[in-house]
OpenMM code with the backbone's topology and positions (N, CA, C; nanometers):
from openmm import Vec3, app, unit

residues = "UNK UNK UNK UNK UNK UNK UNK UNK UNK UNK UNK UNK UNK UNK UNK UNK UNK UNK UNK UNK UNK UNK UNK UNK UNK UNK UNK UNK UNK UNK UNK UNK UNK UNK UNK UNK UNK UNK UNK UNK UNK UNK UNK UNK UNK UNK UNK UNK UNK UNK UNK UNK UNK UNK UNK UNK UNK UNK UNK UNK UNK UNK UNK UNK UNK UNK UNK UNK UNK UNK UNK UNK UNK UNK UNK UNK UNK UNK".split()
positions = [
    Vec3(2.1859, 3.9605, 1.6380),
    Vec3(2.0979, 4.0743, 1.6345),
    Vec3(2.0275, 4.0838, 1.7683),
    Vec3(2.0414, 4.1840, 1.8270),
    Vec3(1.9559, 4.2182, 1.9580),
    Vec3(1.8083, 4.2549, 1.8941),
    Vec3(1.7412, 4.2133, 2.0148),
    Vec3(1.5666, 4.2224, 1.9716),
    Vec3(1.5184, 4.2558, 2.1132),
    Vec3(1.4275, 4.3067, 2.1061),
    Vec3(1.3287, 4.2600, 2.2695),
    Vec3(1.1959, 4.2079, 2.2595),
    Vec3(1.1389, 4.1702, 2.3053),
    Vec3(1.0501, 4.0531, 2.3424),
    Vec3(0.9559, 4.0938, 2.5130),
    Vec3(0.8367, 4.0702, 2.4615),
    Vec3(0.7444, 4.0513, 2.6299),
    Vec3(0.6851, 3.9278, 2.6134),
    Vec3(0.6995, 3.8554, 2.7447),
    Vec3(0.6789, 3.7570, 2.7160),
    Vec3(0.5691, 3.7462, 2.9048),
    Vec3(0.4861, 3.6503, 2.8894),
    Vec3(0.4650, 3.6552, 3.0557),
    Vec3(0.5441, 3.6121, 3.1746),
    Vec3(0.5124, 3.6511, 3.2533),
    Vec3(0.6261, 3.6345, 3.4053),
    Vec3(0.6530, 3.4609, 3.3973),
    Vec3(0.5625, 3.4180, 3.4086),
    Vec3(0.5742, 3.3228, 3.4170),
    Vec3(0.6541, 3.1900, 3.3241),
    Vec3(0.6548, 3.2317, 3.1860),
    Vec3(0.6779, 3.1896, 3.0573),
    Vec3(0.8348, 3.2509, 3.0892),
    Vec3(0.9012, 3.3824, 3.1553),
    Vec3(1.0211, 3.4281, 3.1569),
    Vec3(1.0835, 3.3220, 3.2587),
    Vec3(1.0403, 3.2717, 3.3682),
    Vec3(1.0749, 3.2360, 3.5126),
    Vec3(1.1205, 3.1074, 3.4668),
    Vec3(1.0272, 2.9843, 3.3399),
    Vec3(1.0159, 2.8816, 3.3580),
    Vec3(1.1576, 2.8903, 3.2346),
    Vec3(1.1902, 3.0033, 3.1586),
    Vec3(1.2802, 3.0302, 3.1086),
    Vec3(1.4133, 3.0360, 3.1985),
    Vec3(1.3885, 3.0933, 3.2344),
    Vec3(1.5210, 3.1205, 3.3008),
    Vec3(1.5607, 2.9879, 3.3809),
    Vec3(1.4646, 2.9340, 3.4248),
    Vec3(1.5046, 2.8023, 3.5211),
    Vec3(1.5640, 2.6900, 3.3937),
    Vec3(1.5173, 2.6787, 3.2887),
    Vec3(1.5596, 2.5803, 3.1955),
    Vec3(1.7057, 2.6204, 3.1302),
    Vec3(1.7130, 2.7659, 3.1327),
    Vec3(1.8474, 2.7968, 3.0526),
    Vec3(1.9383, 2.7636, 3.1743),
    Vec3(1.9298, 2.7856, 3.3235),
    Vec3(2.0558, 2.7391, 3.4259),
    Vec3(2.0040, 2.5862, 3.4252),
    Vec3(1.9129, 2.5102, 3.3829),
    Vec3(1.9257, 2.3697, 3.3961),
    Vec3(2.0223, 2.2895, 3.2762),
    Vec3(1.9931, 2.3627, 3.1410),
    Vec3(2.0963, 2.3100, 3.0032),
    Vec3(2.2145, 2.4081, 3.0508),
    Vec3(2.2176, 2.4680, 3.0825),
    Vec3(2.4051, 2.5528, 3.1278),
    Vec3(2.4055, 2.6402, 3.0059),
    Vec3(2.2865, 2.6969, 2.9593),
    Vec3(2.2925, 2.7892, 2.7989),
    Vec3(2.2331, 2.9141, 2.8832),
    Vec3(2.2894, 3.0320, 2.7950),
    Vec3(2.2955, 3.1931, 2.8133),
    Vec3(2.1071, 3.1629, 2.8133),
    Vec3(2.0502, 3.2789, 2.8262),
    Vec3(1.9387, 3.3099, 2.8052),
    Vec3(1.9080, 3.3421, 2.6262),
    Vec3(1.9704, 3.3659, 2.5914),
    Vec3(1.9797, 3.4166, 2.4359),
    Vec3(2.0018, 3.2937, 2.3666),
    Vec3(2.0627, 3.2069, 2.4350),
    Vec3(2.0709, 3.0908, 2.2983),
    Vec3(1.9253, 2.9705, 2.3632),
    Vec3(1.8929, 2.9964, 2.4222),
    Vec3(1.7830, 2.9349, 2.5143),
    Vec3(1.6662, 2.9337, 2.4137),
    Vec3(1.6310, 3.1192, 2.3949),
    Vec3(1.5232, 3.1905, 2.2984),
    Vec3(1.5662, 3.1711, 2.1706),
    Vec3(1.6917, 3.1629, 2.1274),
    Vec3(1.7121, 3.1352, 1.9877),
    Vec3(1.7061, 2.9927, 1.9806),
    Vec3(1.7277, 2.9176, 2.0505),
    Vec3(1.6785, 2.7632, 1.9716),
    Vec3(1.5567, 2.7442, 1.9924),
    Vec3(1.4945, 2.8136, 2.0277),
    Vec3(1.3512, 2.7798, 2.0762),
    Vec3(1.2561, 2.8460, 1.9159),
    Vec3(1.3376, 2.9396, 1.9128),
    Vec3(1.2674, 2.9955, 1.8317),
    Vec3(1.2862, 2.9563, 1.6981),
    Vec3(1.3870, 2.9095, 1.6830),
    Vec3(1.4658, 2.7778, 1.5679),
    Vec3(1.3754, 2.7082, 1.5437),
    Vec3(1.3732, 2.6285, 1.6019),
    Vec3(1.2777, 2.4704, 1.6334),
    Vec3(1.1585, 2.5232, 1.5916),
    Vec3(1.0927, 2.6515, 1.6361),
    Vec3(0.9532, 2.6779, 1.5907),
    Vec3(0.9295, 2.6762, 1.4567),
    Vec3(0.9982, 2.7542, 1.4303),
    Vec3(0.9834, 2.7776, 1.3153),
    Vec3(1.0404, 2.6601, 1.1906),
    Vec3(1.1243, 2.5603, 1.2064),
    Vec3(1.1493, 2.4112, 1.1102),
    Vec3(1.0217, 2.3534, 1.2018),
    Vec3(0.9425, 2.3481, 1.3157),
    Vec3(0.8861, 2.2325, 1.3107),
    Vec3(0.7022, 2.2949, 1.2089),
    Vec3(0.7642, 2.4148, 1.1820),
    Vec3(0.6140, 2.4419, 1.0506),
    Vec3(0.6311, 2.4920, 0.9432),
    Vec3(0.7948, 2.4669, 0.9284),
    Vec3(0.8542, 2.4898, 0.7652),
    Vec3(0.8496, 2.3825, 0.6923),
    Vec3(0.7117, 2.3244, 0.5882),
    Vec3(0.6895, 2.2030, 0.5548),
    Vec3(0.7812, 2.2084, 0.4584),
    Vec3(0.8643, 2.2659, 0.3744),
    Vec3(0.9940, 2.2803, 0.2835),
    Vec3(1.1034, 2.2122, 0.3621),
    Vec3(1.1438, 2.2802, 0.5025),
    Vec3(1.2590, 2.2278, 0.5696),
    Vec3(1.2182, 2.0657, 0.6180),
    Vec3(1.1268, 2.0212, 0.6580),
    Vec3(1.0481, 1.9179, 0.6796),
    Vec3(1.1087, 1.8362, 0.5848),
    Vec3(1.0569, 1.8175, 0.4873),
    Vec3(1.0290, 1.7628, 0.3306),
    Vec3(1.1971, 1.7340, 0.3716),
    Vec3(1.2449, 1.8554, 0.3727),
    Vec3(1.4080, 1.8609, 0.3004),
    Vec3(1.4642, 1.7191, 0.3806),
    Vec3(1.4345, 1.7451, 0.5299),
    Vec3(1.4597, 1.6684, 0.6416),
    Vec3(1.4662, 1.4546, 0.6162),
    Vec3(1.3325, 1.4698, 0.5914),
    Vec3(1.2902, 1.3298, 0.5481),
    Vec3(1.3128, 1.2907, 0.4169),
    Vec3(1.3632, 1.3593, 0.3412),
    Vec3(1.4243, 1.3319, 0.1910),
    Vec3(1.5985, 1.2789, 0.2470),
    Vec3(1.6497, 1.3987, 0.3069),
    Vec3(1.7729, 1.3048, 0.3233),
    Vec3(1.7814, 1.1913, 0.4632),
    Vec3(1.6747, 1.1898, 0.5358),
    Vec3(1.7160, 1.0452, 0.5876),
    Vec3(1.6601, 0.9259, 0.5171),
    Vec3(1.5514, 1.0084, 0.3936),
    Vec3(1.4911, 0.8339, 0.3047),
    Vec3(1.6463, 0.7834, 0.2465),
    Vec3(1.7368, 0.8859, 0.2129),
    Vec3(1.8157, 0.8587, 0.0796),
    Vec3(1.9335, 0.7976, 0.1859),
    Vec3(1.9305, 0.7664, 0.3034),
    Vec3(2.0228, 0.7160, 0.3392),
    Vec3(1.9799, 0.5803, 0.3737),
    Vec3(1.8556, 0.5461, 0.3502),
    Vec3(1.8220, 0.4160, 0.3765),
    Vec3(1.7336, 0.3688, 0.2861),
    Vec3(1.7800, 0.1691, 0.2953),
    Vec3(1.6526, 0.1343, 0.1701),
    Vec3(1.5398, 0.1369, 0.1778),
    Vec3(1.4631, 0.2128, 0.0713),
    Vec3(1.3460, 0.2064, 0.1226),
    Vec3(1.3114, 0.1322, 0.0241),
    Vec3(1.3523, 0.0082, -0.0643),
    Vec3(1.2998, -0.0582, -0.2035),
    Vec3(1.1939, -0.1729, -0.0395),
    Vec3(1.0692, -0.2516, -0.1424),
    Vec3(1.0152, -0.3055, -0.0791),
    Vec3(1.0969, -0.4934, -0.0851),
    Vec3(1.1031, -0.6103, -0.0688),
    Vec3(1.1337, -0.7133, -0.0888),
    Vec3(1.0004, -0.7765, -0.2230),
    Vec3(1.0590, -0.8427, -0.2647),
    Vec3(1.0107, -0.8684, -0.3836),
    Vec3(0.8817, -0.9208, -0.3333),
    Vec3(0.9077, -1.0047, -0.2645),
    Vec3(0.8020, -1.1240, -0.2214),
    Vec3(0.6968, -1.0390, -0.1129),
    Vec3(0.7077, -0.9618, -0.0482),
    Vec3(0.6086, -0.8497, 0.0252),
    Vec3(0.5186, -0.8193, -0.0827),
    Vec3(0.5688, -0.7482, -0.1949),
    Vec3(0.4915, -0.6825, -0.2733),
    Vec3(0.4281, -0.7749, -0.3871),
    Vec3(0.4750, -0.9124, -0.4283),
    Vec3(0.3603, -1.0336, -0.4732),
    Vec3(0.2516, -1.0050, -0.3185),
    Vec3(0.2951, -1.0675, -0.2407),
    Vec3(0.2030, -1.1021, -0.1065),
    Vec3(0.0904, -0.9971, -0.1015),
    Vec3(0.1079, -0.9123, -0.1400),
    Vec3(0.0440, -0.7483, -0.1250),
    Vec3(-0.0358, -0.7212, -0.2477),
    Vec3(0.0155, -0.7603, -0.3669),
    Vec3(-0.1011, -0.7756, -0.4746),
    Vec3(-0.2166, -0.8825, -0.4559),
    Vec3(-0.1257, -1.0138, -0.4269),
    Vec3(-0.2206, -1.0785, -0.4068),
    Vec3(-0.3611, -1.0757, -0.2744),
    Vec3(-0.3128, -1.0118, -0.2130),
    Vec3(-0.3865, -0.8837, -0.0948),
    Vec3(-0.5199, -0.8356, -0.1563),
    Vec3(-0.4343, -0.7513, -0.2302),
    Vec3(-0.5332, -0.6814, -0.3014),
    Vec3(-0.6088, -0.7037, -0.4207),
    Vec3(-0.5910, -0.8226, -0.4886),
    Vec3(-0.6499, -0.8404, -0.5673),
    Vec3(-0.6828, -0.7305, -0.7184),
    Vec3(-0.7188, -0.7590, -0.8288),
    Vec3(-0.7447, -0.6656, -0.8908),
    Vec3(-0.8505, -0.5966, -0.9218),
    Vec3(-0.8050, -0.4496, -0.9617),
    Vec3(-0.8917, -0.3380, -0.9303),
    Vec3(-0.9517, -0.2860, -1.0848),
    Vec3(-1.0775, -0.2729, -1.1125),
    Vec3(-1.1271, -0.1994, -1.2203),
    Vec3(-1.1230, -0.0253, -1.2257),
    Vec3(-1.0428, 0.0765, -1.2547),
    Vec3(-1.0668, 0.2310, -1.2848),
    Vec3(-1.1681, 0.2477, -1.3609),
] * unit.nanometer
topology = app.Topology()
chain = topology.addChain("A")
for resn in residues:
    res = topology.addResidue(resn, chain)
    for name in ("N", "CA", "C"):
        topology.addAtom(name, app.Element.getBySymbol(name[0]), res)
């Protein structure tokens, strides 16, 4: 989808110098940019994110951590 955009001179310049530094069009430059913005404050895509790298690793605790850790903490009255 074509769009247009104002952006400041300066914010365009430091653009343009980064899209001939990665070897990317100007358009895929603004579209990952604008990607990234938007998953790094999509707390859904987030969530989604860190759900599948928990499920690829153990996250159980060792038995003996979690004695060590009660006994830490001692017991608590609610």
């Amino acid at each position: 989808m074509k769009t247009a955009v104002s952006v400041p001179d300066a914010v365009f310049r430091s653009a343009e110098r980064m899209a001939k530094r990665l070897g990317i069009s100007r358009s895929e430059l603004y579209s990952t940019a604008v990607r990234e913005f938007i998953d790094r404050r999509d707390g859904a895509a987030l969530t989604a994110k860190l759900n599948a790298a928990c499920a690829e690793l153990d996250t159980s605790m060792d038995p003996a951590v979690l004695r060590a850790q009660a006994r830490a903490i001692g017991p608590e009255e609610w």
